[in-house]
C-alpha positions as a Markdown table, in Angstrom:
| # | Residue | x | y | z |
|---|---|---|---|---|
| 1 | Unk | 6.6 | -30.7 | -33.5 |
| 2 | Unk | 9.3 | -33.3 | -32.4 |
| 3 | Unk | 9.7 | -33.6 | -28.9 |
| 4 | Unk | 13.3 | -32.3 | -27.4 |
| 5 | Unk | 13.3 | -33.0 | -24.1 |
| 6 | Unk | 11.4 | -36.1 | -22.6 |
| 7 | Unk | 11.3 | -36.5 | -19.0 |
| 8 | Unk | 9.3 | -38.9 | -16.5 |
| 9 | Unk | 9.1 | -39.0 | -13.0 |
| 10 | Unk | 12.7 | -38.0 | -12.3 |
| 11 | Unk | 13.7 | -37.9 | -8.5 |
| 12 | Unk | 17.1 | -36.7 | -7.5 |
| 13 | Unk | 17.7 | -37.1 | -3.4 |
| 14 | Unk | 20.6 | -35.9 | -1.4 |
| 15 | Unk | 21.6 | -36.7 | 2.1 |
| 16 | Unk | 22.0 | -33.7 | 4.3 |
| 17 | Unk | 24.3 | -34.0 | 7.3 |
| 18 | Unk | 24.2 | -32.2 | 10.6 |
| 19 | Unk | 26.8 | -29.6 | 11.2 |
| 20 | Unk | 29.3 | -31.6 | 14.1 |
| 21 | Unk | 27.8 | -34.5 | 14.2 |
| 22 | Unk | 28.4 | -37.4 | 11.6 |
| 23 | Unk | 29.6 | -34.7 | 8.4 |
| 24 | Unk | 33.0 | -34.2 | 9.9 |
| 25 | Unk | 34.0 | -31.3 | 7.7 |
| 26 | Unk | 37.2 | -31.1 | 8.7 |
| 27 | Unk | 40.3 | -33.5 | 10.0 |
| 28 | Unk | 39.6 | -32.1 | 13.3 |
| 29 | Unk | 36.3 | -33.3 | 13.5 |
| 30 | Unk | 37.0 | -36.3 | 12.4 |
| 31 | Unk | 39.5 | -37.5 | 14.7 |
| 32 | Unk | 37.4 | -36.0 | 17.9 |
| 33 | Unk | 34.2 | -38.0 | 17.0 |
| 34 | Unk | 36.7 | -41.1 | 15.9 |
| 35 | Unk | 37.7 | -40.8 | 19.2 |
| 36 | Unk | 34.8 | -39.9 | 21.0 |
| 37 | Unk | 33.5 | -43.4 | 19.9 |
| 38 | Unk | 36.8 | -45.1 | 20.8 |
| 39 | Unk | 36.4 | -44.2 | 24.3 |
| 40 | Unk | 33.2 | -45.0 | 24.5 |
| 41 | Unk | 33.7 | -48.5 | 23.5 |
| 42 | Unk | 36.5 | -48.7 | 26.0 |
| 43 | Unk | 34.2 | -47.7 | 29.2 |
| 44 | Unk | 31.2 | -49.4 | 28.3 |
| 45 | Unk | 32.5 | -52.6 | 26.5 |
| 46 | Unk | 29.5 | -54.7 | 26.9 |
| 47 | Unk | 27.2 | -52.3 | 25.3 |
| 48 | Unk | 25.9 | -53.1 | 22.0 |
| 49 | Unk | 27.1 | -50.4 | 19.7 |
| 50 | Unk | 24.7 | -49.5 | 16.9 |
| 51 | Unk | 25.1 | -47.2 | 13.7 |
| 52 | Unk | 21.2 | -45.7 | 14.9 |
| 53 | Unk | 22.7 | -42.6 | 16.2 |
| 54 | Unk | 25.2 | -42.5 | 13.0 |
| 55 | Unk | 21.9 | -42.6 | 10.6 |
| 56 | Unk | 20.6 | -40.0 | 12.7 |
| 57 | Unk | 22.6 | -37.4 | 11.9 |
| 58 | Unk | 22.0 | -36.7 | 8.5 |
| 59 | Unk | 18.0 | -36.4 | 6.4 |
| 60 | Unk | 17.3 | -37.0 | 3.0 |
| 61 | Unk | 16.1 | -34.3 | 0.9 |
| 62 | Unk | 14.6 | -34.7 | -2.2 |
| 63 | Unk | 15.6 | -31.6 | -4.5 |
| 64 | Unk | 13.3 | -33.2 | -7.3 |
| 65 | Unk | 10.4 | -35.6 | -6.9 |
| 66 | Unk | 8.3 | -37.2 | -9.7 |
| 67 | Unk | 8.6 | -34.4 | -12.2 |
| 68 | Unk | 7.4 | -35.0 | -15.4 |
| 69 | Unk | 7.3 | -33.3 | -18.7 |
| 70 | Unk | 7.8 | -32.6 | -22.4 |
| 71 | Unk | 9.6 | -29.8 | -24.0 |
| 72 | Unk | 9.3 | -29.7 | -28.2 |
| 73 | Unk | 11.6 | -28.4 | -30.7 |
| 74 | Unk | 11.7 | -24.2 | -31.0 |
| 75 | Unk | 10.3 | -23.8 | -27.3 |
| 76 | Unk | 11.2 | -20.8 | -25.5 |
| 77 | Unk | 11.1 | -22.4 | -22.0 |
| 78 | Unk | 11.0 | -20.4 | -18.9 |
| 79 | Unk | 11.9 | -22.5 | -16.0 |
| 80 | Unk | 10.5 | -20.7 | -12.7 |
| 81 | Unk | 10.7 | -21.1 | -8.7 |
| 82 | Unk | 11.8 | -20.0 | -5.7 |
| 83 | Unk | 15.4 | -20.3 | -4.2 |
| 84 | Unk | 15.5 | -24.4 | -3.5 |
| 85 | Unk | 12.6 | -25.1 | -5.7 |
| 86 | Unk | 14.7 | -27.5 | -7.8 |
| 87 | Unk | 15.2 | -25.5 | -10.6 |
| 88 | Unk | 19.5 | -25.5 | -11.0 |
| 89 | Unk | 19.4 | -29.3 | -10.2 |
| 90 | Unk | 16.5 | -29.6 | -13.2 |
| 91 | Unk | 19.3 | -27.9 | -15.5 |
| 92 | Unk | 22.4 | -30.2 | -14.0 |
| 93 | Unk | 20.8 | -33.2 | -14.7 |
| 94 | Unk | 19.7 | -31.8 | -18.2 |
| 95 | Unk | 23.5 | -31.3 | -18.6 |
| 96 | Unk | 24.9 | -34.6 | -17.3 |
| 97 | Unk | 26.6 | -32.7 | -14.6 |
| 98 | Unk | 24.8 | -34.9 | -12.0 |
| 99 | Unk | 23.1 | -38.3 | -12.0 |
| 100 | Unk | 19.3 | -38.4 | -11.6 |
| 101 | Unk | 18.1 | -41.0 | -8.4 |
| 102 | Unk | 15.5 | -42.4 | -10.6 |
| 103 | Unk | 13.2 | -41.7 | -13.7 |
| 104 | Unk | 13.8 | -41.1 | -16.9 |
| 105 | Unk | 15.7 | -38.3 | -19.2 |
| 106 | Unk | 15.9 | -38.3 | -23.3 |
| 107 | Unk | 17.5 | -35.4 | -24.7 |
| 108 | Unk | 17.3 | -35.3 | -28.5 |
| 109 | Unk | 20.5 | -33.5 | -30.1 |
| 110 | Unk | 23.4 | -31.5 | -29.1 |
| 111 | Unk | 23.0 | -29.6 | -25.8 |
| 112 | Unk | 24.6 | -26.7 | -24.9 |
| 113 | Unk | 24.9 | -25.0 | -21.1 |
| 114 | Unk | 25.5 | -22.1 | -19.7 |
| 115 | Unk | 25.0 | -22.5 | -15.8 |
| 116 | Unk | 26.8 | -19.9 | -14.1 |
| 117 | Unk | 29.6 | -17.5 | -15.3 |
| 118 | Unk | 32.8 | -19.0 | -16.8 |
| 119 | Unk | 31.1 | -22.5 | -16.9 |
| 120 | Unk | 33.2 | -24.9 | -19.3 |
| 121 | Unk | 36.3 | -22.9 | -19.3 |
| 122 | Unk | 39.4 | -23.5 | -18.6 |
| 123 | Unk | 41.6 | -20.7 | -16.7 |
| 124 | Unk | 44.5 | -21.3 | -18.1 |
| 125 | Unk | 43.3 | -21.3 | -21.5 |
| 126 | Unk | 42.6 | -17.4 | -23.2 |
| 127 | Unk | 39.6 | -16.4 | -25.3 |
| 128 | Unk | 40.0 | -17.7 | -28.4 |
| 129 | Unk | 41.4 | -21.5 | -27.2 |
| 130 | Unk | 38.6 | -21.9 | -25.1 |
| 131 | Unk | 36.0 | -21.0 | -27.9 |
| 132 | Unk | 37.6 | -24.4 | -30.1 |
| 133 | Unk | 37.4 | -26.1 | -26.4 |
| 134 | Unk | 33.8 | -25.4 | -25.9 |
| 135 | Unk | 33.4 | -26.2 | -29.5 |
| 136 | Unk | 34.9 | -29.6 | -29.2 |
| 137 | Unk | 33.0 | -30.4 | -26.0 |
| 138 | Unk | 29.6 | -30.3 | -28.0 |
| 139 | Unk | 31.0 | -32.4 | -30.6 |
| 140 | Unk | 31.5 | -29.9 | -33.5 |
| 141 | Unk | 34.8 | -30.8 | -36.4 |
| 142 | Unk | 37.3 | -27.4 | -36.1 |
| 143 | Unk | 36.1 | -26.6 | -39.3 |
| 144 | Unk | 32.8 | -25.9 | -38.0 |
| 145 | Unk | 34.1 | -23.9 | -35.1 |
| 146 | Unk | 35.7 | -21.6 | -37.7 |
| 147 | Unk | 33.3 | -20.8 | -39.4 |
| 148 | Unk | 31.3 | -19.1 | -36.4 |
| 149 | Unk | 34.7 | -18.0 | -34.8 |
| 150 | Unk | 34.1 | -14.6 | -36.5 |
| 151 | Unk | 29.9 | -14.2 | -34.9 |
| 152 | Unk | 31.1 | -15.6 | -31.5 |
| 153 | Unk | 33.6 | -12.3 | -31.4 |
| 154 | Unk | 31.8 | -10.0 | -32.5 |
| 155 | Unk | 28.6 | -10.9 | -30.4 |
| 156 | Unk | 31.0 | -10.8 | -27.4 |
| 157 | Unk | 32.7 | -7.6 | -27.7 |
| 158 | Unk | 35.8 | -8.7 | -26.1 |
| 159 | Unk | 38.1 | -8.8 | -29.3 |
| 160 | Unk | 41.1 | -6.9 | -27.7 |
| 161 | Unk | 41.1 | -9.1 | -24.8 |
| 162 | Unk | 40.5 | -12.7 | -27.2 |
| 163 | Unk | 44.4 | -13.7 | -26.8 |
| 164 | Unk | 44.2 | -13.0 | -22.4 |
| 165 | Unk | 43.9 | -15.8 | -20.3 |
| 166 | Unk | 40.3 | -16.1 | -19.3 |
| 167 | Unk | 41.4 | -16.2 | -15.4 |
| 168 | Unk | 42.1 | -12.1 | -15.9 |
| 169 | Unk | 38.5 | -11.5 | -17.5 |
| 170 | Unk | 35.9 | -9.9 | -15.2 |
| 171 | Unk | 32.5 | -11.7 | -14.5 |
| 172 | Unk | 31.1 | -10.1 | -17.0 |
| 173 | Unk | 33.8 | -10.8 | -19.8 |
| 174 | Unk | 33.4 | -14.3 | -18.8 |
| 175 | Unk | 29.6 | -14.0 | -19.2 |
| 176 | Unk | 29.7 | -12.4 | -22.3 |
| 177 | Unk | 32.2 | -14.6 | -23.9 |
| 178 | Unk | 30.1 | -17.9 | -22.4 |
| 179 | Unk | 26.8 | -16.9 | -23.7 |
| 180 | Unk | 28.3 | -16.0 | -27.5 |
| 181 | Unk | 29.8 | -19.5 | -27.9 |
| 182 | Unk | 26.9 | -21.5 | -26.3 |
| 183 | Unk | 24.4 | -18.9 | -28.5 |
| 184 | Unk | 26.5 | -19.1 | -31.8 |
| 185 | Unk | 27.3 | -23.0 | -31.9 |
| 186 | Unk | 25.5 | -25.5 | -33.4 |
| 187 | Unk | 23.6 | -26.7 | -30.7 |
| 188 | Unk | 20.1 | -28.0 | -30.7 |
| 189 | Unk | 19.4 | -27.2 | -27.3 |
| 190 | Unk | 20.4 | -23.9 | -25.4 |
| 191 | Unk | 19.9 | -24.2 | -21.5 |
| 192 | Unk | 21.0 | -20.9 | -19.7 |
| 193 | Unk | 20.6 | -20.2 | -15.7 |
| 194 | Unk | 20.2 | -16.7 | -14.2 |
| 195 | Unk | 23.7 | -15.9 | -15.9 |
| 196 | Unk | 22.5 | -12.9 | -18.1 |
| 197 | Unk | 22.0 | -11.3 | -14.9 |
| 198 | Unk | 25.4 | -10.4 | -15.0 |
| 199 | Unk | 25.3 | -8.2 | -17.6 |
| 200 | Unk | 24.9 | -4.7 | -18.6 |
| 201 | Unk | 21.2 | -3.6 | -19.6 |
| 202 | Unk | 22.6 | -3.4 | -23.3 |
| 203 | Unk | 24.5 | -6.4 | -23.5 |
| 204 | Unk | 21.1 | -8.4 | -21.8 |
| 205 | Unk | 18.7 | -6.6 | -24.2 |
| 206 | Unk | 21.7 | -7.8 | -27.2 |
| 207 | Unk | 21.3 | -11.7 | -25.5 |
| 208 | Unk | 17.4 | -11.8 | -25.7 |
| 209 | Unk | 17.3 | -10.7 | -29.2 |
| 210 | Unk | 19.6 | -13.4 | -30.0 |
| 211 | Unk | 18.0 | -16.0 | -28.0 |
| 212 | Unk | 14.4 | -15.0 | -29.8 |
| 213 | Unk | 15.9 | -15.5 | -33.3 |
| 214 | Unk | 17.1 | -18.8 | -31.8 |
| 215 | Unk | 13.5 | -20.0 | -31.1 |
| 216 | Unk | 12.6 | -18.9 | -34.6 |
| 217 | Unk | 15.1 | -21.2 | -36.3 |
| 218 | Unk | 13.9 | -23.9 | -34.5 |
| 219 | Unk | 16.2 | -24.1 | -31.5 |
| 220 | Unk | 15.1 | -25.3 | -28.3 |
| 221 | Unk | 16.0 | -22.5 | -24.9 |
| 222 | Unk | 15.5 | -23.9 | -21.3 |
| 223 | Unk | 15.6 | -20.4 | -18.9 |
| 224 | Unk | 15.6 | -20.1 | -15.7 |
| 225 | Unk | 15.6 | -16.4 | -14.2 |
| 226 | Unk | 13.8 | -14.5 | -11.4 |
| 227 | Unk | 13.4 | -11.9 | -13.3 |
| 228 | Unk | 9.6 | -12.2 | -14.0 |
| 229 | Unk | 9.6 | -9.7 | -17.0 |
| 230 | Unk | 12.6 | -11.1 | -18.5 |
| 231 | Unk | 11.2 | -14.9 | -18.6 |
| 232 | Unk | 7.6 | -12.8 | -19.8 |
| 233 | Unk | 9.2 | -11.2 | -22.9 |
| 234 | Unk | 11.7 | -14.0 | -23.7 |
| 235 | Unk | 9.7 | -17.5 | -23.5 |
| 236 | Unk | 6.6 | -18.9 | -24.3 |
| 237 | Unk | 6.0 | -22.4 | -22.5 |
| 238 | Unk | 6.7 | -22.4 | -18.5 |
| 239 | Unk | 7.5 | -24.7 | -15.6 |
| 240 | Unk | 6.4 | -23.7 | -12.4 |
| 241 | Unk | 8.8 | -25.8 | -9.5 |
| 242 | Unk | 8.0 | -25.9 | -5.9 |
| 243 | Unk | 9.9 | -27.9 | -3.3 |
| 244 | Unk | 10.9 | -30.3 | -6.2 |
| 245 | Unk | 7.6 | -30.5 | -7.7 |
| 246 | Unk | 6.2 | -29.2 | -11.0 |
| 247 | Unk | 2.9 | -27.1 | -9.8 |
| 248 | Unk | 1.9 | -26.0 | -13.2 |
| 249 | Unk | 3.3 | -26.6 | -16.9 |
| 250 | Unk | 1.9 | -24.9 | -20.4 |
| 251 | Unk | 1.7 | -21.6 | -21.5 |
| 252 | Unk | 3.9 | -19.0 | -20.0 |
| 253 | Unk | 1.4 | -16.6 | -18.7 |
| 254 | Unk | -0.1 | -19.2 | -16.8 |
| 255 | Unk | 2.6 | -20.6 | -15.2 |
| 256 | Unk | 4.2 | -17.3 | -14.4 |
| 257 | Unk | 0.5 | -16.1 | -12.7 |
| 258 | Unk | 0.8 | -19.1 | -10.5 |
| 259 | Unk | 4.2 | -18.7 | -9.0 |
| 260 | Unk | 3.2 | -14.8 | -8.1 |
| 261 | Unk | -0.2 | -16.2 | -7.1 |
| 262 | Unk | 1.8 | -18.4 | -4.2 |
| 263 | Unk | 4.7 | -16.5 | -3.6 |
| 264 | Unk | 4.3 | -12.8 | -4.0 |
| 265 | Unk | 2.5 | -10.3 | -2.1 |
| 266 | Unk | -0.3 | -8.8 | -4.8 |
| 267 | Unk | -3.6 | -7.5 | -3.7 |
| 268 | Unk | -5.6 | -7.3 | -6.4 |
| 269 | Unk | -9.0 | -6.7 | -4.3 |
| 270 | Unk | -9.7 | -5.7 | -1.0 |
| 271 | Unk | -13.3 | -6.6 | 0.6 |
| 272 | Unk | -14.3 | -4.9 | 4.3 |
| 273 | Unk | -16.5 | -1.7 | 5.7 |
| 274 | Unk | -15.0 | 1.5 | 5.8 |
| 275 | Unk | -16.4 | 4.6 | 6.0 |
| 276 | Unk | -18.5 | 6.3 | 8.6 |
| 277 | Unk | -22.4 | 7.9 | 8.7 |
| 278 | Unk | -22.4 | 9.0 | 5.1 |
| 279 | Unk | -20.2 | 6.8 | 3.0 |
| 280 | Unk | -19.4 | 3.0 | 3.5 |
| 281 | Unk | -16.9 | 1.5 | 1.3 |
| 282 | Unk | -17.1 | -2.4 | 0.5 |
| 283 | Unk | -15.3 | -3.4 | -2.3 |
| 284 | Unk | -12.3 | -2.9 | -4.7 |
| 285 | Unk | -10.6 | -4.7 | -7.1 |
| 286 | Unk | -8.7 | -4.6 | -10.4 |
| 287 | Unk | -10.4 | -6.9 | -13.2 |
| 288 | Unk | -8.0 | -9.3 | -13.9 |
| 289 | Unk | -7.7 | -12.8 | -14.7 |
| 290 | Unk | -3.9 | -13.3 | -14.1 |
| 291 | Unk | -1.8 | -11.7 | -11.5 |
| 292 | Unk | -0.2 | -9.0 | -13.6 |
| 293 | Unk | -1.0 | -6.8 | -16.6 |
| 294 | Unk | 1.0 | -6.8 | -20.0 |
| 295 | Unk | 1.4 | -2.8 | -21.4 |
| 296 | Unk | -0.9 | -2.8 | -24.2 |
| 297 | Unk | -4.1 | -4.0 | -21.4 |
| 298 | Unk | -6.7 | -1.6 | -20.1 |
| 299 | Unk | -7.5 | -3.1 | -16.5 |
| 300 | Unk | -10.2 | -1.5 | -14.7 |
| 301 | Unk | -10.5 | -0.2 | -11.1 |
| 302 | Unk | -14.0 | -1.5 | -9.8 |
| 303 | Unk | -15.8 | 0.5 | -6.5 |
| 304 | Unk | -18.6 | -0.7 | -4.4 |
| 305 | Unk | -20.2 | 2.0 | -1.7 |
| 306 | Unk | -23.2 | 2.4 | -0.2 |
| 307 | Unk | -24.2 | 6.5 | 0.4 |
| 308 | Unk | -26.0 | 6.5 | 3.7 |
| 309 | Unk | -26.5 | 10.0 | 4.5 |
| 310 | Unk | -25.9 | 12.2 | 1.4 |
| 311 | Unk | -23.1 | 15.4 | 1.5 |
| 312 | Unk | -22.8 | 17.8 | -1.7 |
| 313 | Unk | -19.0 | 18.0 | -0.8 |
| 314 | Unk | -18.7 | 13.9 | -0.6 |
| 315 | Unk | -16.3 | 12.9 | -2.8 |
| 316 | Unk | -14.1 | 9.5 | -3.6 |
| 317 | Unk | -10.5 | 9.6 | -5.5 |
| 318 | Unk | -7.8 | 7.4 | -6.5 |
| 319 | Unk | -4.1 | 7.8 | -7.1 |
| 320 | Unk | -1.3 | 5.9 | -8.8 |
| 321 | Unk | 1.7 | 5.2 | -7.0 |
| 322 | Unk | 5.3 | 4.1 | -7.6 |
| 323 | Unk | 6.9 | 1.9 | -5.3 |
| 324 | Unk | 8.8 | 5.2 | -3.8 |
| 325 | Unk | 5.3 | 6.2 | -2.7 |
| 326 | Unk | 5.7 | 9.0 | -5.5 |
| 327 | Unk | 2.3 | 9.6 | -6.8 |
| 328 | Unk | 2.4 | 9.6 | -10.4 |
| 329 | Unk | -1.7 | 10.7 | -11.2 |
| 330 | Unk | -4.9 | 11.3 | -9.6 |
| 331 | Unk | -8.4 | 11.7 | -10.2 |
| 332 | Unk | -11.7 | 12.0 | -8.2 |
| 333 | Unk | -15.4 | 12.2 | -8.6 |
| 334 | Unk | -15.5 | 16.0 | -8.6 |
| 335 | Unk | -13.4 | 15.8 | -11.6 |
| 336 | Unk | -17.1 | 16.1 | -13.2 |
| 337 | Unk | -19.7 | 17.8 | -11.5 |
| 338 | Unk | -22.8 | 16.3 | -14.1 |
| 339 | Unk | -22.7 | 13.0 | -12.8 |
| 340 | Unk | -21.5 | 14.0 | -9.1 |
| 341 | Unk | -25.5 | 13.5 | -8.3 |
| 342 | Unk | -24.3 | 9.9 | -7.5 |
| 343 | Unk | -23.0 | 10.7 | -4.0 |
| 344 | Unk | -26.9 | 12.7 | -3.5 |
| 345 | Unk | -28.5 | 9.4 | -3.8 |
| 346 | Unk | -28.7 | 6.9 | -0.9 |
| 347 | Unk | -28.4 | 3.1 | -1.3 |
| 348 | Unk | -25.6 | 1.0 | -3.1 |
| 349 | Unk | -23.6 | 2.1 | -5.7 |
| 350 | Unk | -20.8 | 1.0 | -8.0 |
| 351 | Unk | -17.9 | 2.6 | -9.9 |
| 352 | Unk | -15.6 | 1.9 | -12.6 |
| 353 | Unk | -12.0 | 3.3 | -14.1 |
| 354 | Unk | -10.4 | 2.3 | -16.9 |
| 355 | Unk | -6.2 | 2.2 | -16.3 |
| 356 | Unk | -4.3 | 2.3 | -19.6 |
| 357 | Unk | -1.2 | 0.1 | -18.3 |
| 358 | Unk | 0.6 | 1.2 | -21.4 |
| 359 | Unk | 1.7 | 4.7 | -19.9 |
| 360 | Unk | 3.7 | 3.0 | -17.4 |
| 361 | Unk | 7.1 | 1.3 | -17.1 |
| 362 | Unk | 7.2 | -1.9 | -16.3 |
| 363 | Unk | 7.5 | -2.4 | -12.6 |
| 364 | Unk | 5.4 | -2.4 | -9.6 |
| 365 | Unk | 2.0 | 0.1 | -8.8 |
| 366 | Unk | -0.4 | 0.9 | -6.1 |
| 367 | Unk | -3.4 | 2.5 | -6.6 |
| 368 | Unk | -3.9 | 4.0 | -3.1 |
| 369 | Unk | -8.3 | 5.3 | -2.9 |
| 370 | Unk | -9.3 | 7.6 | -0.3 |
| 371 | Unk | -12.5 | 9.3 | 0.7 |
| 372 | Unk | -13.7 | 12.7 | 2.2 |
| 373 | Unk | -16.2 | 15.7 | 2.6 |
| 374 | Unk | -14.0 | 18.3 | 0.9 |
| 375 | Unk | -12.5 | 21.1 | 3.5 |
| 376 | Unk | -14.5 | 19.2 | 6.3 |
| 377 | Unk | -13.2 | 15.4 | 7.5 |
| 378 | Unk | -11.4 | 12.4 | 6.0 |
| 379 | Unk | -13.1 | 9.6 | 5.8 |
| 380 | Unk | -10.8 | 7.1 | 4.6 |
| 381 | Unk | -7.1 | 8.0 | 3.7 |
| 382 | Unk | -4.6 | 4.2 | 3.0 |
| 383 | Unk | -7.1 | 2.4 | 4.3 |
| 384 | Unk | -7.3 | 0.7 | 1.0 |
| 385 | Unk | -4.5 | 0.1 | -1.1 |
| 386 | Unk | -4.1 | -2.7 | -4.1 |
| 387 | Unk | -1.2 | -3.8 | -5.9 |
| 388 | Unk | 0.3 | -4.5 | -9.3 |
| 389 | Unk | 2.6 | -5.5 | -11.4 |
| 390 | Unk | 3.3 | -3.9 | -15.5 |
| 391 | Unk | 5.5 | -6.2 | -17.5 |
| 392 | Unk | 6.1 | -5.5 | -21.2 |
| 393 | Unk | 5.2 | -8.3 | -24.2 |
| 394 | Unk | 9.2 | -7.7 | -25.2 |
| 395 | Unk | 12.0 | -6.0 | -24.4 |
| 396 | Unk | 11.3 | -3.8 | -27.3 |
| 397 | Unk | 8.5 | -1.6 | -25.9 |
| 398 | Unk | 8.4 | 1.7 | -27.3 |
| 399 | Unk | 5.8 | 4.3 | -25.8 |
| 400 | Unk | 3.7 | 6.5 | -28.6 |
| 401 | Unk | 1.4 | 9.1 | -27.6 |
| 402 | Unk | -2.1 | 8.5 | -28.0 |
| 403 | Unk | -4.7 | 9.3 | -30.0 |
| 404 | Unk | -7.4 | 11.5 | -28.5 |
| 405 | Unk | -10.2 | 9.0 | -26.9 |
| 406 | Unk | -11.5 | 7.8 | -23.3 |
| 407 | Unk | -9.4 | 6.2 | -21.4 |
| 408 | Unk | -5.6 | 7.3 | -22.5 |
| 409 | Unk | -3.0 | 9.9 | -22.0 |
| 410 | Unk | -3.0 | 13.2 | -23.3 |
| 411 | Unk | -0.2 | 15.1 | -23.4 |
| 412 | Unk | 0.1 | 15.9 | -19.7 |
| 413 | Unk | -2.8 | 15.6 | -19.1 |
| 414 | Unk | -4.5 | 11.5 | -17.5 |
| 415 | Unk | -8.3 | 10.5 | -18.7 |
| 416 | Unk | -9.8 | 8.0 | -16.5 |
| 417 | Unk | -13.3 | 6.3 | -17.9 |
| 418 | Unk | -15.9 | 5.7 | -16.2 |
| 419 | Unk | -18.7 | 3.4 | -18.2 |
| 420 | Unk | -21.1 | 2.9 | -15.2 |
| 421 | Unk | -23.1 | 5.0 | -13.0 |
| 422 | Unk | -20.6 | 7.8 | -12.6 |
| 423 | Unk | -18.5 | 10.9 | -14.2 |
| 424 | Unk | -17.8 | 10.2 | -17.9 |
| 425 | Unk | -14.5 | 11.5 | -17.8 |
| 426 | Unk | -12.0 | 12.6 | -15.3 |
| 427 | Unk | -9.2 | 14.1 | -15.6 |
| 428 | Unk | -6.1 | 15.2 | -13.4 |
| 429 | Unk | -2.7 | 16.1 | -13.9 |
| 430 | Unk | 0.1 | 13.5 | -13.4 |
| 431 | Unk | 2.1 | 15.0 | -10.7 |
């Protein structure tokens, strides 16, 4: 595949001044400190006078810093990082909005941007003369223009307003309008920043459709979004910024399970001793080897306990919570009284459920476990909670029932299996 985007150790610095010292950011300030130094001169003229305390006032800051990295024709690129990580000054530079400090940027074709909402429009202008504006910006002959006039409207959905000044349309006129000419034009390149946030969940769902037949023709789409899921289900390379500097680079799942890896609070497994004289609890975890689960996985739920002093009534359970702490199912070992002779049996022990991710909305979960001697004590109650996020493979996702096995839903009805050393089956109502 030909190579798009080429970029080597690019650096872009700015100077950050103090607030009242040498940034004077207004007239005010200005003349004061002007005068400040005046005066100064004036009481103490035999001082040297130096420009050390001017070039104290202000830091350099390096928004990017030796990134490198290639981008090839058809990639769906999801461009990730937290507030300040570099990511917006990445896309300006792409754009020729800004200058790069140093390194080296190729760009193969005709680029098209769409950096915030309304960006390469003029106010004055209405609807339908800023689609030939934005048209003859990338380079495109009116005739060319004129023959996607008719997709760019319709994709929009703004036909009534197409003769209004743009300065009367709403943020999200402006967005939709923005994102149908930069989609629809002939452009080999299609960079788009955090803008389709501003649309309804139709409209969004409408703009990742388009934006996946775009990568199917061949088109290249730089993305950069917070939204996790969206930049799941949309690309398939990632770049992972931090402070400036690419962390990780490649596949999408990889780069996105390193930014949530850094930045987010998951808790995949929790190690310690709980318990008291007849149950300590060690270990639990979610088999993973990312942090996050696609829809169509089966992750599973591992236990490790040691059963000191045996109890018939000893039981452990888990439950499924949304992030309303609304528990959405629940199962426990006495779910299955055959294999309960687990808990009669002292030494170390380990258990195992089988979560089918694919009954749930994307979104975040915790599994909350607690332990107790039924109608006696608790043992252990939030003590041991573990995290995680459900993102779908597209924005598509469609949930079917079933089909009668281990390990799925059923109707109402929740079937958690357990392949090791305990009950076969349990099974508890969603509440």
């Amino acid at each position: 595949m030909a190579k798009v985007i080429q970029i080597n150790n690019l650096s872009k610095k700015y100077s950050l001044y103090h607030e009242g010292q040498s940034g004077y950011s207004t007239l005010v300030d200005t003349v004061s400190q002007t005068g400040k130094k005046w005066i100064n001169r004036c009481l103490h003229p035999l001082t040297p006078q130096s420009d050390a305390s001017a070039s104290s006032n202000f830091e350099e800051f390096w928004a990017l810093k030796d990134v490198c990295f290639d981008i090839e024709e058809g990639d769906r690129v999801g461009i990730i990082g937290r507030n300040g990580a570099g990511k917006s000054t990445l896309l300006k530079i792409l754009s020729r909005i800004t200058e790069p400090t140093s390194g080296q940027v190729r760009v193969r074709g005709r680029l098209s941007s769409l950096l915030e909402v309304g960006t390469g429009f003029h106010p004055e202008l209405t609807g339908r003369e800023n689609i030939y504006l934005n048209g003859a910006i990338l380079g495109m002959k009116r005739s060319e223009i004129r023959k996607k006039f008719d997709e760019i409207v319709a994709f929009s959905e703004i036909e009534q307003f197409l003769d209004t000044p743009v300065k009367r349309f709403s943020s999200g006129m402006y967005m939709r309008l923005g994102f149908s000419i930069a989609a629809h034009l002939d452009s080999d390149l299609l960079i788009i920043d955090e803008v389709l946030a501003v649309g309804d969940a139709q409209f969004q769902a409408k703009c990742f459709k388009k934006l996946n037949e775009l990568g199917t023709k061949g088109r290249t789409v730089l993305f950069v979004s917070h939204d996790v899921g969206s930049v799941l289900s949309l690309c398939n390379r990632g770049i992972y910024l931090d402070r400036g500097e690419v962390v990780a680079s490649g596949d999408i799942d990889v780069c996105v399970s390193s930014y949530m890896k850094n930045y987010r609070d998951r808790s995949f497994s929790w190690d310690g001793d709980i318990g008291d004289e007849h149950i300590r609890i060690h270990h639990a975890s979610l088999s993973v080897d990312r942090e996050f689960f696609y829809q169509n996985e089966k992750p599973e739920i591992h236990i490790e306990y040691e059963i000191l002093k045996p109890h018939p009534d000893l039981f452990i359970g888990i439950g499924i919570w949304n992030m309303r702490y609304q528990m959405l199912a629940h199962t426990q070992t006495f779910d299955n009284i055959e294999n309960h002779h687990e808990f009669f049996t002292p030494g170390r022990h380990r258990i195992s459920f089988t979560l089918d991710a694919s009954l749930f909305h994307e979104g975040e979960y915790l599994i909350k476990l607690h332990c107790a001697i039924f109608n006696i004590k608790k043992i252990s109650d939030d003590d041991i909670v573990l995290k995680f996020p459900i993102y779908a493979k597209t924005k598509n996702t469609r949930f079917k029932h079933a089909l009668q096995h281990e390990g799925v839903f059923l109707g109402k009805e929740w079937i958690l299996s357990q392949p090791l050393n305990t009950p076969s089956k349990c099974m508890q109502k969603i509440l």
